[in-house]
C-alpha positions, 0 to 999 in steps of 0.5 A: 118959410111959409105962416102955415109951415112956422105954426106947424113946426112950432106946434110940432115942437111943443108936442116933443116938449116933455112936461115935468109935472101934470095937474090931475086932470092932465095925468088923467087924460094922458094916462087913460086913468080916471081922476077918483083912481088917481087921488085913491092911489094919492092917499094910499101913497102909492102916487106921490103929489105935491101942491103949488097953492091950491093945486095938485100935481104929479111929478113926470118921474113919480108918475113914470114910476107908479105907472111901471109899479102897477102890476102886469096883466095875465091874459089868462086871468082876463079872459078867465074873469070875463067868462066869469063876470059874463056868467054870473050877470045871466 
């Protein structure tokens, strides 16, 4: 096997890897969810966290949970919120 193939493969296999925990920043980036909005949901206690010393870390599970939690968009209210939103602002 070639070096490229082997740090190919090995990259390959740290994707397929499923954390256990992610740091803010991470559950952030992952989820497309900004940082303020996660440490609001931590405070309202709709996200549990835990601190490891100084840092703060969302198990995979709680984070799996809180996203399913969150409630499902009705496409009629978006586009009739937009309409509306787009309204006013003129």
């Amino acid at each position: 096997m070639d070096r490229w193939w082997e740090r190919h493969l090995a990259k390959t296999v740290r994707r397929q890897t499923t954390r256990l925990a992610y740091s803010i920043e991470r559950l952030a980036k992952e989820s497309d969810i900004g940082r303020s909005m996660i440490y609001e949901e931590i405070t309202a206690g709709r996200l549990i966290a835990r601190k490891v010393g100084r840092r703060t870390i969302v198990r995979r599970s709680d984070a799996l949970r809180w996203l399913r939690s969150l409630p499902s968009l009705d496409p009629t209210e978006s586009s009739r919120g937009s309409i509306e939103e787009a309204s006013s602002a003129s």
